[in-house]
Legacy VTK file of the C-alpha trace (Angstrom):
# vtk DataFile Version 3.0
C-alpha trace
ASCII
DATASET POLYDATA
POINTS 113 float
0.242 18.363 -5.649
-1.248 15.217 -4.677
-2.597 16.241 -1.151
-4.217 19.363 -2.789
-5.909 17.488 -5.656
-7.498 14.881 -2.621
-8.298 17.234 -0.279
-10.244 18.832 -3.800
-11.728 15.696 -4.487
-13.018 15.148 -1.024
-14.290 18.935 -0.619
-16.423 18.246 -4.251
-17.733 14.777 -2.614
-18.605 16.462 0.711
-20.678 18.666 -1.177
-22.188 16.083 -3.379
-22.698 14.019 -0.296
-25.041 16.928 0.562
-26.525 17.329 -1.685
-27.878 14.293 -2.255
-28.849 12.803 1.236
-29.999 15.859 2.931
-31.692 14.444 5.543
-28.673 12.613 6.912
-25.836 14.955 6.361
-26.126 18.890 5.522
-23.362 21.604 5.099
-24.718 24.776 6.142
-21.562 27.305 4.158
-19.019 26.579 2.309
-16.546 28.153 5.055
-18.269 24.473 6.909
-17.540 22.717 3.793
-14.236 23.573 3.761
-13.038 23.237 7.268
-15.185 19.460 7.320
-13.510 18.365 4.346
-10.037 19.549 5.959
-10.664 17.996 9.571
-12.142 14.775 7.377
-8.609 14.797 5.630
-6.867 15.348 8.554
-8.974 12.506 10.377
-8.672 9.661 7.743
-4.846 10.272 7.681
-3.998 9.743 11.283
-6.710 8.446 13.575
-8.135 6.232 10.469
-5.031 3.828 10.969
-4.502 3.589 14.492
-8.161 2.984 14.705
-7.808 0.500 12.298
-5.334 -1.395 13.602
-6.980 -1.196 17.098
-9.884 -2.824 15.012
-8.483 -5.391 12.790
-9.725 -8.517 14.961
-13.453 -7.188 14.880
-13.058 -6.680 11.046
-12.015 -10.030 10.739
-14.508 -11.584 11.972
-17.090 -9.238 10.508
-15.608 -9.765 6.896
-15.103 -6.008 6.777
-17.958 -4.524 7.589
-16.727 -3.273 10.660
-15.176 -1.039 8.643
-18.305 0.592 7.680
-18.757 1.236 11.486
-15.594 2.878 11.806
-15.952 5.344 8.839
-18.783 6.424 10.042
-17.891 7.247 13.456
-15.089 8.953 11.801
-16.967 10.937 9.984
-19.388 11.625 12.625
-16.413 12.264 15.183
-15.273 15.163 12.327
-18.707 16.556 11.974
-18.832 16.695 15.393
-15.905 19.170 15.718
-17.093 21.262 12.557
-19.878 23.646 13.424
-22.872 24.115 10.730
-22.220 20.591 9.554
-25.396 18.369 10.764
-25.187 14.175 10.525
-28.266 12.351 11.805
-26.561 10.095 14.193
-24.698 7.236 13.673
-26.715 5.620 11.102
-26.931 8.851 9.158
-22.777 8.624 9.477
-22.181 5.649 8.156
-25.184 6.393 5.081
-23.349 9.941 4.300
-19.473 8.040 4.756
-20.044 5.888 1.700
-22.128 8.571 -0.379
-18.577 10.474 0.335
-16.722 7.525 -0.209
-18.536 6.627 -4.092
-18.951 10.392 -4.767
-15.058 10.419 -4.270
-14.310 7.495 -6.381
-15.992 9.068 -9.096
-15.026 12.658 -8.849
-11.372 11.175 -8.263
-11.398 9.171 -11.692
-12.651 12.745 -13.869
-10.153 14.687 -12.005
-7.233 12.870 -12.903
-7.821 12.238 -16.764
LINES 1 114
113 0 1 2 3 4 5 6 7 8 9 10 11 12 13 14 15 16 17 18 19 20 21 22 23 24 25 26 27 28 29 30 31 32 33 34 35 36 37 38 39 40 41 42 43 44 45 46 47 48 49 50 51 52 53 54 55 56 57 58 59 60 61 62 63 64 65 66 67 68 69 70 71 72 73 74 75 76 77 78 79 80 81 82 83 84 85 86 87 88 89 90 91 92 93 94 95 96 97 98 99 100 101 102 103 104 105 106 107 108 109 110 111 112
């Protein structure tokens, strides 16, 4: 029940992710918004920590920001390989990979009360 309810969470943020930065990441269907949020999923729970790890000395001496970089090209890597989901490069990424991240947080906190 757990994997459904975050793969829920993260579908809702995808979509709220789109909605509000348009210019920097769009969903064209939902059948996109689906399949993104599943490859996303997918993405964060088994390339996110090898790539981490593989990382960890550039996020040290970054003081975590590096990590920014990384979500972004994950999420960029995962729109990639999603057709009728558009991200404006790299910059655009990173912009809609913390709009998901927030919009996720917050969906996440009214979903489970």
């Amino acid at each position: 029940m757990g994997i459904l309810l975050h793969f829920v969470v993260t579908f809702i943020a995808v979509f709220v992710a789109s909605a509000i930065i348009p210019s920097f990441f769009h969903i064209g269907s939902l059948a996109s918004g689906v399949v993104f949020a599943a490859v996303l999923a997918v993405i964060n729970a088994f390339v996110r920590p090898v790539v981490s790890l593989l990382t960890c000395p550039i996020q040290l001496l970054t003081f975590g920001l590096a990590t920014l970089v990384v979500n972004g090209l994950l999420f960029w890597l995962a729109a990639s390989l999603v057709p009728g989901v558009f991200v404006s490069g790299l910059f655009g990424a990173i912009v809609a990979a913390i709009v998901v991240s927030i919009a996720s947080w917050v969906v996440g906190i009214f979903v489970r009360r």
